[in-house]
N, CA, C and O atoms as a Tripos MOL2 file, in Angstrom:
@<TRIPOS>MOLECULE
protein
  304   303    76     0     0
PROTEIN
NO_CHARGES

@<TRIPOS>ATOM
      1 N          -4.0400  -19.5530  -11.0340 N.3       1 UNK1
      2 CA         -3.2610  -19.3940   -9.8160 C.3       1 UNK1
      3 C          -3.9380  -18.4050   -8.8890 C.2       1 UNK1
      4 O          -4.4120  -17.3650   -9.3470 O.2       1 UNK1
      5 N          -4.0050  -18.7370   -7.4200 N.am      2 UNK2
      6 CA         -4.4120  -17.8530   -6.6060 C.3       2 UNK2
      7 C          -3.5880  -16.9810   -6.1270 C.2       2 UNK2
      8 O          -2.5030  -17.5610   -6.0830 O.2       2 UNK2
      9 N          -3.4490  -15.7320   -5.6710 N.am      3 UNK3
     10 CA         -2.6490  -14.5270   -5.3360 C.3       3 UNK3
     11 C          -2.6550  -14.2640   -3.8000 C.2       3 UNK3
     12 O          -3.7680  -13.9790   -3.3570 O.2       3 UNK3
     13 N          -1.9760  -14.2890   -3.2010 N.am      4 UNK4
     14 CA         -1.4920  -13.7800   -1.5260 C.3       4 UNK4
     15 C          -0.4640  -12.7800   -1.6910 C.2       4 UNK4
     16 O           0.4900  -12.9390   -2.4530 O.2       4 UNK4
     17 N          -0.6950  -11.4890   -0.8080 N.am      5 UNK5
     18 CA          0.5480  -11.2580   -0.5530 C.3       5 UNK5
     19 C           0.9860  -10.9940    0.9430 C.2       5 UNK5
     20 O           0.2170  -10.6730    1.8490 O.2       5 UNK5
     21 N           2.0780  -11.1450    1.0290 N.am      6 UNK6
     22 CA          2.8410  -11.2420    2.4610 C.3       6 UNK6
     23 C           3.3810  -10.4200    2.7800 C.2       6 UNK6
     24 O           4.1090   -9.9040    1.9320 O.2       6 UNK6
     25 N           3.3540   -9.8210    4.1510 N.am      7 UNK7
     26 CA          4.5780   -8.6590    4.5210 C.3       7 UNK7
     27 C           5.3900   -9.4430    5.6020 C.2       7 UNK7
     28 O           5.0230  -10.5430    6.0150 O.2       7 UNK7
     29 N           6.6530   -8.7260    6.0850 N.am      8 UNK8
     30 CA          7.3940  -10.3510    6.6510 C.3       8 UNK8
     31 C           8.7240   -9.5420    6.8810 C.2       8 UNK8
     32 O           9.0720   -8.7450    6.0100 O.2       8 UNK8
     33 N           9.3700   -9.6870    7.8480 N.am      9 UNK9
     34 CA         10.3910   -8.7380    8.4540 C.3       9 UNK9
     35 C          11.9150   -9.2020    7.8170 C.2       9 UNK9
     36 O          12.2520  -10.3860    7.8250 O.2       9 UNK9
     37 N          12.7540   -8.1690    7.2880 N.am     10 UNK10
     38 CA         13.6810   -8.6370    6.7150 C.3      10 UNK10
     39 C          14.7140   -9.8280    7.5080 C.2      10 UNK10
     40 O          15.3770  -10.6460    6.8700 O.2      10 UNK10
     41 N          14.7040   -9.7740    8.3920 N.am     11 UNK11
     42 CA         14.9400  -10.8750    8.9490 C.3      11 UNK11
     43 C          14.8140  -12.3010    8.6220 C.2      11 UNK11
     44 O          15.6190  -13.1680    8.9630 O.2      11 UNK11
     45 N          13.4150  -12.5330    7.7240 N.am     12 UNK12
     46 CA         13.3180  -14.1680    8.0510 C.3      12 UNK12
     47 C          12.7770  -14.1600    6.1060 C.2      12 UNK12
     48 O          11.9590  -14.9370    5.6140 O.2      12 UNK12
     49 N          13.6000  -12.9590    5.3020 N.am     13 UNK13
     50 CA         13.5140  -13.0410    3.9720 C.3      13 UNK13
     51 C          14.4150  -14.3270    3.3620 C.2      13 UNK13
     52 O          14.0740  -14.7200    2.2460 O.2      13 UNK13
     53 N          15.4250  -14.9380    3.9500 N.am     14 UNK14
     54 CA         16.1240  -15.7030    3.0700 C.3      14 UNK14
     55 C          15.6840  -16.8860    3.1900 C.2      14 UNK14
     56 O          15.4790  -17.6720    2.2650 O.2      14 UNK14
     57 N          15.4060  -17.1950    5.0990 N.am     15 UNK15
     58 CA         14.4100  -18.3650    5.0140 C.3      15 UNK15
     59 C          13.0710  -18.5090    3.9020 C.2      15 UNK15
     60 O          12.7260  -19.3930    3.1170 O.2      15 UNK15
     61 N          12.5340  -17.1910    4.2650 N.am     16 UNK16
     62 CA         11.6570  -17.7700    3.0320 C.3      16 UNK16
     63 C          12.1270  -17.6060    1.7370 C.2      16 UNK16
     64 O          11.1740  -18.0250    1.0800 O.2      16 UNK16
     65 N          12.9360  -17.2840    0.9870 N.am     17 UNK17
     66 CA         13.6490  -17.2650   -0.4520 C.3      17 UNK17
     67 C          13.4490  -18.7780    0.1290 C.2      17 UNK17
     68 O          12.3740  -19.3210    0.3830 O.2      17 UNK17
     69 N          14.3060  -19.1320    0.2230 N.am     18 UNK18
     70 CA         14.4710  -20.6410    0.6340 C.3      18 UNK18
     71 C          13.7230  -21.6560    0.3110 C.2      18 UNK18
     72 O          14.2030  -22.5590   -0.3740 O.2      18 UNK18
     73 N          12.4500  -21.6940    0.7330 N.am     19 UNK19
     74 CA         11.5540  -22.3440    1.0900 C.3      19 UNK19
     75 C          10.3240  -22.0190    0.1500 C.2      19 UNK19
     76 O           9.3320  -22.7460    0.0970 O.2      19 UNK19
     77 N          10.4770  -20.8790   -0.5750 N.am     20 UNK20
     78 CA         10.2790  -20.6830   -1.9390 C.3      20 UNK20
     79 C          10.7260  -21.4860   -3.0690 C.2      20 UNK20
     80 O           9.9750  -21.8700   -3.9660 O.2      20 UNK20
     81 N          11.8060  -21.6950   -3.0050 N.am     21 UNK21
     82 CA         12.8070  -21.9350   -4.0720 C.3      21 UNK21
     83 C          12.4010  -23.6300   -3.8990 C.2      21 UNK21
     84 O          12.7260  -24.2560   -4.9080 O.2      21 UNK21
     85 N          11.8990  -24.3000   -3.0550 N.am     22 UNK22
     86 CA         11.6140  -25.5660   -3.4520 C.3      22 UNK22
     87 C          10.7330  -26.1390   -4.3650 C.2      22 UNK22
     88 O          10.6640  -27.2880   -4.8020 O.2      22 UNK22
     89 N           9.7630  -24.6720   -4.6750 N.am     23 UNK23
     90 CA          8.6430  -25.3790   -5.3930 C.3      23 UNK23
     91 C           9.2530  -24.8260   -6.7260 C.2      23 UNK23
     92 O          10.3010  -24.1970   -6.8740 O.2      23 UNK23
     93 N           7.8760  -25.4120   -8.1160 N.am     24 UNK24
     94 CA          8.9450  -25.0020   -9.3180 C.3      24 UNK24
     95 C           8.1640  -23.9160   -9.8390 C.2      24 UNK24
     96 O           7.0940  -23.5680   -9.3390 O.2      24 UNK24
     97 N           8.6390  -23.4340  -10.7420 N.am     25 UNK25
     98 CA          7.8440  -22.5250  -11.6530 C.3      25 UNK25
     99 C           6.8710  -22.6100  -12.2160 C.2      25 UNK25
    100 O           6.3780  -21.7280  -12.9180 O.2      25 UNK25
    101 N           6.4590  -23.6120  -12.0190 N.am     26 UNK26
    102 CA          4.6990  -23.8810  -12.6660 C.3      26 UNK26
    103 C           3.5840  -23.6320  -11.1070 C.2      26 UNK26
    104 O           2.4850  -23.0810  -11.0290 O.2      26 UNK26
    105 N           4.2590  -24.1600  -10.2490 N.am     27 UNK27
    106 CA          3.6190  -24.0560   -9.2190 C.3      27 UNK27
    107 C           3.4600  -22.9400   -8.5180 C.2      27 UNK27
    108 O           2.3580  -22.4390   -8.2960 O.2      27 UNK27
    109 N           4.6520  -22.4360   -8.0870 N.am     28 UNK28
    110 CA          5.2410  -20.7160   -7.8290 C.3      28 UNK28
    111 C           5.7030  -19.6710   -8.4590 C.2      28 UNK28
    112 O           6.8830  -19.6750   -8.8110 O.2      28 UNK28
    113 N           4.9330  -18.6480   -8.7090 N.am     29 UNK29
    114 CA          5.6800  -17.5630   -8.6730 C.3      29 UNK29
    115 C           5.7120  -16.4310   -7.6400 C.2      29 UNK29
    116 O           4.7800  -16.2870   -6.8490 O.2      29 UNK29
    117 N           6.6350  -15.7390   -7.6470 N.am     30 UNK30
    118 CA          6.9400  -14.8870   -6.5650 C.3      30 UNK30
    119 C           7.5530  -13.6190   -7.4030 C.2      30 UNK30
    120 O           8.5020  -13.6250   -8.1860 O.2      30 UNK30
    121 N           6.5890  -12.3630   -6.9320 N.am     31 UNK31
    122 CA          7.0250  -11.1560   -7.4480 C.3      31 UNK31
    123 C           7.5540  -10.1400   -6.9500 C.2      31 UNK31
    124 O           8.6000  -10.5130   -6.4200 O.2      31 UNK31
    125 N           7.4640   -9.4370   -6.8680 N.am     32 UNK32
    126 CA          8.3320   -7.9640   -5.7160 C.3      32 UNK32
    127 C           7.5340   -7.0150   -6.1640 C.2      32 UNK32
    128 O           7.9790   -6.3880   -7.1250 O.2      32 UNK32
    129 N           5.9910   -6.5670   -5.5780 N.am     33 UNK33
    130 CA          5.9130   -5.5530   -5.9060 C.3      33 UNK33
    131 C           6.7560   -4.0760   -5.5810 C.2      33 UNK33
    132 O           6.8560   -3.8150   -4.3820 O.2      33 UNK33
    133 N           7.4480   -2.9600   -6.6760 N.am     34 UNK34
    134 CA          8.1760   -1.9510   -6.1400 C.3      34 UNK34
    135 C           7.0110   -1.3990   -5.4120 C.2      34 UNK34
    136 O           5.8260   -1.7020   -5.5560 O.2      34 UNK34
    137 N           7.7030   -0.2780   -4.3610 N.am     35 UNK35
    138 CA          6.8100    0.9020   -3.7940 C.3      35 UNK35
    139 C           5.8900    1.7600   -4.9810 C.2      35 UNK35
    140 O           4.6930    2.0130   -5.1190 O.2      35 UNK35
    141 N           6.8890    1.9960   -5.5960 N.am     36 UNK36
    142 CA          6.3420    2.7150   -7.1040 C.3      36 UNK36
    143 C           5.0230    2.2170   -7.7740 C.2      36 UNK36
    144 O           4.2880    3.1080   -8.2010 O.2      36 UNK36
    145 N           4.6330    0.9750   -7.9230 N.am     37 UNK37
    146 CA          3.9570    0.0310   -8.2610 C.3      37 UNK37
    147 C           2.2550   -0.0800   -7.3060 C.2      37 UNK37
    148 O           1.0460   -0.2640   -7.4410 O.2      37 UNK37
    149 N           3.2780    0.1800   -6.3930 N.am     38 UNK38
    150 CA          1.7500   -0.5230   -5.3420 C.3      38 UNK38
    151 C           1.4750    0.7040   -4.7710 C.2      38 UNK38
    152 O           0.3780    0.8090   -4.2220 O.2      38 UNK38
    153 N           2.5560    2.0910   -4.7740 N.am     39 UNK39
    154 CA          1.6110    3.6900   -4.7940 C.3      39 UNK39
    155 C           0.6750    3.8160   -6.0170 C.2      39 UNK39
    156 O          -0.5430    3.8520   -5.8450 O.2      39 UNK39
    157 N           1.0550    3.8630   -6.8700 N.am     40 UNK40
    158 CA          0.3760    3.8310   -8.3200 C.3      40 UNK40
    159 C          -1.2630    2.6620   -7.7310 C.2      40 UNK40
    160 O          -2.2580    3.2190   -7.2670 O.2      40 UNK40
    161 N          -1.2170    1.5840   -7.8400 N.am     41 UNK41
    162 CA         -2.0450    1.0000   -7.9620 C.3      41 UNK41
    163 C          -3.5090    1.2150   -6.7660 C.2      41 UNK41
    164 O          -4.6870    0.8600   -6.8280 O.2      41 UNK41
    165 N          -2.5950    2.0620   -5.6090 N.am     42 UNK42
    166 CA         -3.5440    2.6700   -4.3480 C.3      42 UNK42
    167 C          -3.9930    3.7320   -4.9210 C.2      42 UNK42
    168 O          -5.1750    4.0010   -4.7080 O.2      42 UNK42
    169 N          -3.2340    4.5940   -5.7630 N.am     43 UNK43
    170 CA         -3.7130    5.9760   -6.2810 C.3      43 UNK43
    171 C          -4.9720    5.4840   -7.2910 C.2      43 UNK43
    172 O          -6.1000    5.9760   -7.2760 O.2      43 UNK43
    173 N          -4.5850    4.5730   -8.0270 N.am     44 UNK44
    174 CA         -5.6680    4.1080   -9.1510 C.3      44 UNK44
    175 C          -7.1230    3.8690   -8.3780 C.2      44 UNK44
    176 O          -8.1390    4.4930   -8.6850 O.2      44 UNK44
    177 N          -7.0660    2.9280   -7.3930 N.am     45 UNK45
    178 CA         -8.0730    2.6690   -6.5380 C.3      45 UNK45
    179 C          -8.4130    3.9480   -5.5920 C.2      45 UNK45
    180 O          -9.5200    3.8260   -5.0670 O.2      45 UNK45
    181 N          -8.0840    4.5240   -5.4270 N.am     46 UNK46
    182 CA         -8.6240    5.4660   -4.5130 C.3      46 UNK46
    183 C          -9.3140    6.5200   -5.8010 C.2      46 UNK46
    184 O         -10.4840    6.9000   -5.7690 O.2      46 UNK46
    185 N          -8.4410    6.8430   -6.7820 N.am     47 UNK47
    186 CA         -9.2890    7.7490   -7.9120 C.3      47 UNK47
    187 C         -10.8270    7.1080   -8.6470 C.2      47 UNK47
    188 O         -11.8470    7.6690   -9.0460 O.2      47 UNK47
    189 N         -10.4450    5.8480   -8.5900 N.am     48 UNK48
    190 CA        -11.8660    5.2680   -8.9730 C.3      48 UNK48
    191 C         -13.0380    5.4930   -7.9020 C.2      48 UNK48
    192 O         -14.1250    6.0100   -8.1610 O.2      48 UNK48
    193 N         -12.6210    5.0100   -6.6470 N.am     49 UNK49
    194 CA        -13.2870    5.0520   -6.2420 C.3      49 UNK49
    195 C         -14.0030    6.6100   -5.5390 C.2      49 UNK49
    196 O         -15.0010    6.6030   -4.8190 O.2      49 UNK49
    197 N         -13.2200    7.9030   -5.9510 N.am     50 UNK50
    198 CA        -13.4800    9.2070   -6.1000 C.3      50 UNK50
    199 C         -14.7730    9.1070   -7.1970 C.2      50 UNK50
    200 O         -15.9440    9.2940   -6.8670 O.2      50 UNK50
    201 N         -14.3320    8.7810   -8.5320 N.am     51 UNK51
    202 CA        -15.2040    8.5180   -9.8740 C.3      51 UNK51
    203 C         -16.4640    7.7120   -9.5510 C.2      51 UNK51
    204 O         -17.2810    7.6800  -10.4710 O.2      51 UNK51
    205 N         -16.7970    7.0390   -8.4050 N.am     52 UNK52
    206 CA        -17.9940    6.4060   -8.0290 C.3      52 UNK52
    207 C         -18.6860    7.7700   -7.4860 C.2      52 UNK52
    208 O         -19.5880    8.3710   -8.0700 O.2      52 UNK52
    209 N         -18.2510    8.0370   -6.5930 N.am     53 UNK53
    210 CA        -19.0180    8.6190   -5.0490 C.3      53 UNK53
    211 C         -18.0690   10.4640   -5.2940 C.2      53 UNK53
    212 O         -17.2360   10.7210   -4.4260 O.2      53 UNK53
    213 N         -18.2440   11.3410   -6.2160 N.am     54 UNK54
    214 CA        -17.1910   12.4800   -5.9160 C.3      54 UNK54
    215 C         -17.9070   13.4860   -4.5150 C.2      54 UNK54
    216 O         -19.0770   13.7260   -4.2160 O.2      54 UNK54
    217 N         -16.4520   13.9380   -3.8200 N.am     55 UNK55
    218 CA        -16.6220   15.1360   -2.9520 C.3      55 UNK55
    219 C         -16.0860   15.8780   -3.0500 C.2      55 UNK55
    220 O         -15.3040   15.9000   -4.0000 O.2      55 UNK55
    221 N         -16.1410   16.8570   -2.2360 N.am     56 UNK56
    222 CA        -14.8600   17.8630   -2.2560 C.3      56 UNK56
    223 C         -13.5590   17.3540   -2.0610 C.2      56 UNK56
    224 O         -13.3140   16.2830   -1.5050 O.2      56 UNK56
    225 N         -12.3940   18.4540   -2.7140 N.am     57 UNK57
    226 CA        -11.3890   17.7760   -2.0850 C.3      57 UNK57
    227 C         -10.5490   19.0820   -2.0780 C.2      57 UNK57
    228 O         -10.5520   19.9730   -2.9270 O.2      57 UNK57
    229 N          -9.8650   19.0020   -0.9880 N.am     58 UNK58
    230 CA         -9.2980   20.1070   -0.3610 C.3      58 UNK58
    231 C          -7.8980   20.3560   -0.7280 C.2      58 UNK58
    232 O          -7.2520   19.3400   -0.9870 O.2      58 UNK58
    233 N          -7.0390   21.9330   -0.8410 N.am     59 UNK59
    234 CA         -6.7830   22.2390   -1.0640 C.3      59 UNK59
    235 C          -4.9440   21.7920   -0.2750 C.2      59 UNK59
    236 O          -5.0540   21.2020    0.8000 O.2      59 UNK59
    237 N          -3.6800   21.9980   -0.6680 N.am     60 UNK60
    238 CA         -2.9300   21.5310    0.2410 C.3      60 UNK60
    239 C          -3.2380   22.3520    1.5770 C.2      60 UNK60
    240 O          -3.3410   22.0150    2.7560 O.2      60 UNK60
    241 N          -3.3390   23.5460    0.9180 N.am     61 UNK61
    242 CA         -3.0200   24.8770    2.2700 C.3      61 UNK61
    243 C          -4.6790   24.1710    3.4120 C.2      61 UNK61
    244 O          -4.5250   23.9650    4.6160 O.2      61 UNK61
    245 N          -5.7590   23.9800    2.8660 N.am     62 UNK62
    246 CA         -6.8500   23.7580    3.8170 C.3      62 UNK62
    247 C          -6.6180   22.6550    4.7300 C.2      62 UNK62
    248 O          -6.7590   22.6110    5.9520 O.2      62 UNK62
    249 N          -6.0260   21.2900    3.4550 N.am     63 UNK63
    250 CA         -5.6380   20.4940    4.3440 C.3      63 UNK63
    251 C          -5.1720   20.0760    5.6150 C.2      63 UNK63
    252 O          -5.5460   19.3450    6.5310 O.2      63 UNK63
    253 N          -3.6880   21.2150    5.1750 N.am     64 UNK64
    254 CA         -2.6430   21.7660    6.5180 C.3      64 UNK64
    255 C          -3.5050   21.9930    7.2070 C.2      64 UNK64
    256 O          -3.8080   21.1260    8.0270 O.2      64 UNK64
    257 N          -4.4000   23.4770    7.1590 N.am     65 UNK65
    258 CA         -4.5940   23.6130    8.3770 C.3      65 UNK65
    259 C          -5.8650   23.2520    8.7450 C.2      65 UNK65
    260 O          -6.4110   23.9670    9.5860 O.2      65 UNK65
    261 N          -6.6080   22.0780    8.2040 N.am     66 UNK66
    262 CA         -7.5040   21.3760    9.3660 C.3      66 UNK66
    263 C          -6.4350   20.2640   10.3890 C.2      66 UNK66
    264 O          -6.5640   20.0190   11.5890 O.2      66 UNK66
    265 N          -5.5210   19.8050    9.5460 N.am     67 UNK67
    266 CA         -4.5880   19.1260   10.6820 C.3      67 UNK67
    267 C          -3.9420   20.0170   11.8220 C.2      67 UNK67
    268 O          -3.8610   19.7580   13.0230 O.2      67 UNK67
    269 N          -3.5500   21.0140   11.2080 N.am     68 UNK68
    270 CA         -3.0490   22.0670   12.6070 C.3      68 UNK68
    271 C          -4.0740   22.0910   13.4670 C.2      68 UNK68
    272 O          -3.6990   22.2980   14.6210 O.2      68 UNK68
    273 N          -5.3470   21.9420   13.3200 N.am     69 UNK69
    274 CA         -6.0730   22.5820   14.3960 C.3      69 UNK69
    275 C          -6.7550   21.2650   14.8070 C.2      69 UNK69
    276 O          -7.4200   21.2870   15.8430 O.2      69 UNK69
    277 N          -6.6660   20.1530   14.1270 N.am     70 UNK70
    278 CA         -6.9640   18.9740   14.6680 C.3      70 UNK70
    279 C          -5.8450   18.6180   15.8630 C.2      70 UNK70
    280 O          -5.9700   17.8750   16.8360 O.2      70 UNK70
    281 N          -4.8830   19.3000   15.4950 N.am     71 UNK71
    282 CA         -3.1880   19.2900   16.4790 C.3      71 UNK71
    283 C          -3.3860   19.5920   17.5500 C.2      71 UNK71
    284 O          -3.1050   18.8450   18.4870 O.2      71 UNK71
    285 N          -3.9580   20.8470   17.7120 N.am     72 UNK72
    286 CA         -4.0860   21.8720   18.8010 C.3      72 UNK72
    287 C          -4.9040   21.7380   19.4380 C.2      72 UNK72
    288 O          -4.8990   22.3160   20.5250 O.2      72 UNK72
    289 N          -6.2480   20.7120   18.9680 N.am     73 UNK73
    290 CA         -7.5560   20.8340   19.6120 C.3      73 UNK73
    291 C          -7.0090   18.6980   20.5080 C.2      73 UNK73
    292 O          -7.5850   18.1000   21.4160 O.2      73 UNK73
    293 N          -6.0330   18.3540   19.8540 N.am     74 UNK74
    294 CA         -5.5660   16.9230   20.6330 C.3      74 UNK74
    295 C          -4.2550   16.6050   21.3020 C.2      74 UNK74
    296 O          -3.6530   15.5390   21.4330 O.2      74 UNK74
    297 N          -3.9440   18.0270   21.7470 N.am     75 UNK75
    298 CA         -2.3850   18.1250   22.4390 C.3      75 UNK75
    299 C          -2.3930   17.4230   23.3210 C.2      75 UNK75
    300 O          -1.5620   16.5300   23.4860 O.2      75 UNK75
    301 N          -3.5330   17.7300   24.2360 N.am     76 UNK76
    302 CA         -3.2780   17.2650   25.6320 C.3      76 UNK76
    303 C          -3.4940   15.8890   25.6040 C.2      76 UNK76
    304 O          -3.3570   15.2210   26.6290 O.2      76 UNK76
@<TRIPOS>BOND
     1     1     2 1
     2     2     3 1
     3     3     4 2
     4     3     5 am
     5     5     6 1
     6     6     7 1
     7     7     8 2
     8     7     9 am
     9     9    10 1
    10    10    11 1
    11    11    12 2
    12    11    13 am
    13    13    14 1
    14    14    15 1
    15    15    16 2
    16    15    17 am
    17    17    18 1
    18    18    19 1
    19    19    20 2
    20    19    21 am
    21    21    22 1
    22    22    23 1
    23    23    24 2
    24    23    25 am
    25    25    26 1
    26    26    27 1
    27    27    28 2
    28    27    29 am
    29    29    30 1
    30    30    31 1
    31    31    32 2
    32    31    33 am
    33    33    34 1
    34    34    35 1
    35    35    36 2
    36    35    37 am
    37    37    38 1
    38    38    39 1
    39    39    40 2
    40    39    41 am
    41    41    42 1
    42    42    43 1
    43    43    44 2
    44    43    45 am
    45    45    46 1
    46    46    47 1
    47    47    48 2
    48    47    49 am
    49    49    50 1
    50    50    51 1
    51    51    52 2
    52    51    53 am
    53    53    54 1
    54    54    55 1
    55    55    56 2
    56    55    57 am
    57    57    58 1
    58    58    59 1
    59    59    60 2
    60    59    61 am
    61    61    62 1
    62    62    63 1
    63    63    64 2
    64    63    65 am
    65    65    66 1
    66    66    67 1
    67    67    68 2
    68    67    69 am
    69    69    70 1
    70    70    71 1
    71    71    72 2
    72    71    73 am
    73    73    74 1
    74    74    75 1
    75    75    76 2
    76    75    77 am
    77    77    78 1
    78    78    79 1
    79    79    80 2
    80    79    81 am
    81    81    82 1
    82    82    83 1
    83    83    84 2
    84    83    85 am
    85    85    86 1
    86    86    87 1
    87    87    88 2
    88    87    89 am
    89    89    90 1
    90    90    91 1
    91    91    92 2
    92    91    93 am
    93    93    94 1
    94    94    95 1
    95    95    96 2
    96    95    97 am
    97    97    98 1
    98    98    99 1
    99    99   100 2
   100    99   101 am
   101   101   102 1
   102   102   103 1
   103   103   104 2
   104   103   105 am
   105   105   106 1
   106   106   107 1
   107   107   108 2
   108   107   109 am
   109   109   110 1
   110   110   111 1
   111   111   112 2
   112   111   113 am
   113   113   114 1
   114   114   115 1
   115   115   116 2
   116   115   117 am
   117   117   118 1
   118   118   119 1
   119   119   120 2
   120   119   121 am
   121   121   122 1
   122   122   123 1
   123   123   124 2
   124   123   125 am
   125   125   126 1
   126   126   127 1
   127   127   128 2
   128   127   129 am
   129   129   130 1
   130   130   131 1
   131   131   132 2
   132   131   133 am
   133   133   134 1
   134   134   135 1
   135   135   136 2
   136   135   137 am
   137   137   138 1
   138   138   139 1
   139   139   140 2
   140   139   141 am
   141   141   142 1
   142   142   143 1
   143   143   144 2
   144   143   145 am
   145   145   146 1
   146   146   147 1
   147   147   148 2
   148   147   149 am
   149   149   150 1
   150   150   151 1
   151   151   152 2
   152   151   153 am
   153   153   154 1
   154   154   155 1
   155   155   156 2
   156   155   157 am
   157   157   158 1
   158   158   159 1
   159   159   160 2
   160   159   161 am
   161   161   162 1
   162   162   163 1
   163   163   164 2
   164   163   165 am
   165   165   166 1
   166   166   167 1
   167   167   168 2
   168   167   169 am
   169   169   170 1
   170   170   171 1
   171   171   172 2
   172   171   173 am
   173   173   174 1
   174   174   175 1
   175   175   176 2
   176   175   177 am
   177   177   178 1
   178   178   179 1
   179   179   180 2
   180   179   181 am
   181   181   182 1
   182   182   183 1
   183   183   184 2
   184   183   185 am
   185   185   186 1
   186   186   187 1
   187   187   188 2
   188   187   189 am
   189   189   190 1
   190   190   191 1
   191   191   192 2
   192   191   193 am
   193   193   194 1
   194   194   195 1
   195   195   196 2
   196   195   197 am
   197   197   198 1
   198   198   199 1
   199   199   200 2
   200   199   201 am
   201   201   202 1
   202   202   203 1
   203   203   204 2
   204   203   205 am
   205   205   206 1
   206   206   207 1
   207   207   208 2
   208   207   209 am
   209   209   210 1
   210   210   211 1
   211   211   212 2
   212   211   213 am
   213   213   214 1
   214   214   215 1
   215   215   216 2
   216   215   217 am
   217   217   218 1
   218   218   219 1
   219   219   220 2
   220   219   221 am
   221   221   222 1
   222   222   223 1
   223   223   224 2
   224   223   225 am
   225   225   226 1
   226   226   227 1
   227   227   228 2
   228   227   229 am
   229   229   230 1
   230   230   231 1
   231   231   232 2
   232   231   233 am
   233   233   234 1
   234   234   235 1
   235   235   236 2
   236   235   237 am
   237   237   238 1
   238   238   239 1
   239   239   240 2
   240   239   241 am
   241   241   242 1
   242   242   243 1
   243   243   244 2
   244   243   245 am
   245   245   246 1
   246   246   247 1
   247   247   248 2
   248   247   249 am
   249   249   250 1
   250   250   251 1
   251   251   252 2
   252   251   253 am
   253   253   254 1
   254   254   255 1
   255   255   256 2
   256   255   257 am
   257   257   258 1
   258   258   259 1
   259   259   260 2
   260   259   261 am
   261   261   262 1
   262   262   263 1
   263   263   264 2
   264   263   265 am
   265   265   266 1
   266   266   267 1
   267   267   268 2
   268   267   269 am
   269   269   270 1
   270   270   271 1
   271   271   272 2
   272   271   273 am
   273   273   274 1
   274   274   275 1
   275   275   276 2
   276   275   277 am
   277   277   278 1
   278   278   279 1
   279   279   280 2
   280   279   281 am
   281   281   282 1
   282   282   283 1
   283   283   284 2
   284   283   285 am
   285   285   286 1
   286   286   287 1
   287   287   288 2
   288   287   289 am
   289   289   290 1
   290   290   291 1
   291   291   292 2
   292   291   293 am
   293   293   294 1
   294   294   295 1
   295   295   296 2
   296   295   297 am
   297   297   298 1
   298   298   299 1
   299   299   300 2
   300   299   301 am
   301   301   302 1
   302   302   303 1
   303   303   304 2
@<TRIPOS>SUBSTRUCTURE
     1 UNK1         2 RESIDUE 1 A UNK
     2 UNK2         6 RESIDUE 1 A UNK
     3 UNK3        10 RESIDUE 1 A UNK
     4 UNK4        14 RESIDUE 1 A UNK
     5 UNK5        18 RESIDUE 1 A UNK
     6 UNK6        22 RESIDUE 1 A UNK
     7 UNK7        26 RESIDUE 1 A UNK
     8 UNK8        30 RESIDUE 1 A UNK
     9 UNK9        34 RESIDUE 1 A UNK
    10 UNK10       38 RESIDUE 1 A UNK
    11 UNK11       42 RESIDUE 1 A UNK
    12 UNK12       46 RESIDUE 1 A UNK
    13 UNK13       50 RESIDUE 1 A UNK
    14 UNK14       54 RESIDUE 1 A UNK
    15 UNK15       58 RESIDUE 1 A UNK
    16 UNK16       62 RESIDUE 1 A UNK
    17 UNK17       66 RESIDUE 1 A UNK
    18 UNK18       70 RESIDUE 1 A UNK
    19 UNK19       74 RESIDUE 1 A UNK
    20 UNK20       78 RESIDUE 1 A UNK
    21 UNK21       82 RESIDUE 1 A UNK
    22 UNK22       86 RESIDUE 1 A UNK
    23 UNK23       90 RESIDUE 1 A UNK
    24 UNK24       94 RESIDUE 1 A UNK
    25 UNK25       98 RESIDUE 1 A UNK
    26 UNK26      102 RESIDUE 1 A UNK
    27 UNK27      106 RESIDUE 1 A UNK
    28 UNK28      110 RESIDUE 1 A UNK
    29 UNK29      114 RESIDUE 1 A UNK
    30 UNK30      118 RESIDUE 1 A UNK
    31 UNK31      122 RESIDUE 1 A UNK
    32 UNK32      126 RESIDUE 1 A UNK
    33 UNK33      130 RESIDUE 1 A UNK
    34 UNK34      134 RESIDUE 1 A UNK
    35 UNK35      138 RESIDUE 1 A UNK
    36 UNK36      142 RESIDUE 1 A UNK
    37 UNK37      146 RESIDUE 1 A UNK
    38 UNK38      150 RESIDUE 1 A UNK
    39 UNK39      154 RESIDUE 1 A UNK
    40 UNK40      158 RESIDUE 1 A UNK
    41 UNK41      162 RESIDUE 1 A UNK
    42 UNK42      166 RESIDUE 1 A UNK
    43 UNK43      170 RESIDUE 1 A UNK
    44 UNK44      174 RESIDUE 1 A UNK
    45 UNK45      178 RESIDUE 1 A UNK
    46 UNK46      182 RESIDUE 1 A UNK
    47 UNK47      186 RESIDUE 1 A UNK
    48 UNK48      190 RESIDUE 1 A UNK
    49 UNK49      194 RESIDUE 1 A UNK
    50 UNK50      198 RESIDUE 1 A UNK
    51 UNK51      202 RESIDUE 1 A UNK
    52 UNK52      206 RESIDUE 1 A UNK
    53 UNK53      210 RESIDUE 1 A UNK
    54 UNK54      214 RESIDUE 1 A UNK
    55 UNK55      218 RESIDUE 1 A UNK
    56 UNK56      222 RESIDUE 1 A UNK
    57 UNK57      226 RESIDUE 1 A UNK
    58 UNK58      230 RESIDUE 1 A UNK
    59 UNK59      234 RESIDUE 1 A UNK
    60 UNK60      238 RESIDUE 1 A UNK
    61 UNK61      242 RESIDUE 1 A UNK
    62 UNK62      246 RESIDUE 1 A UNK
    63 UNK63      250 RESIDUE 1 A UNK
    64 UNK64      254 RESIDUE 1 A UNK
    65 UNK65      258 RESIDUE 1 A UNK
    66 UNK66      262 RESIDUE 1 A UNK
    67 UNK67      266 RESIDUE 1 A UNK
    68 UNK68      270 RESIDUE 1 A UNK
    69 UNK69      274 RESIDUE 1 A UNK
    70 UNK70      278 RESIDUE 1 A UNK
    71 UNK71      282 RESIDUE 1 A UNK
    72 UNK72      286 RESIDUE 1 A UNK
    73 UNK73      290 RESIDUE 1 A UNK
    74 UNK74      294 RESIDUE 1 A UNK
    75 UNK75      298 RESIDUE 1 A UNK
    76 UNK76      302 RESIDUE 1 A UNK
């Protein structure tokens, strides 16, 4: 089976339940990834790909404040 996934405005979710639901279970499946699931699986990929190529990585407090001053230096 090949894998797509879709993002799709709650709005036009039942139509597609719908229109899902015609095909059968051999043909379709349809999953829900949770948030929980697909943070996890970005964290996995982003740590690997740390484990290829490592850099620094900054501190919360440094973090903050290169954004503060990225803030201050793009107010206007």
């Amino acid at each position: 089976m090949k894998t797509i996934t879709l993002h799709y405005k709650e709005s036009i979710a039942e139509k597609l339940k719908n229109f899902f639901d015609t095909f059968s279970k051999e043909d379709l499946e349809v999953e829900e990834i949770s948030t929980f699931e697909k943070i996890k699986s970005e964290l996995q990929r982003d740590y690997e790909l740390y484990k290829q190529n490592p850099t620094d990585v900054l501190t919360v407090n440094e973090a903050e404040a290169e954004m503060d001053l990225f803030i201050k230096k793009n107010e206007n």
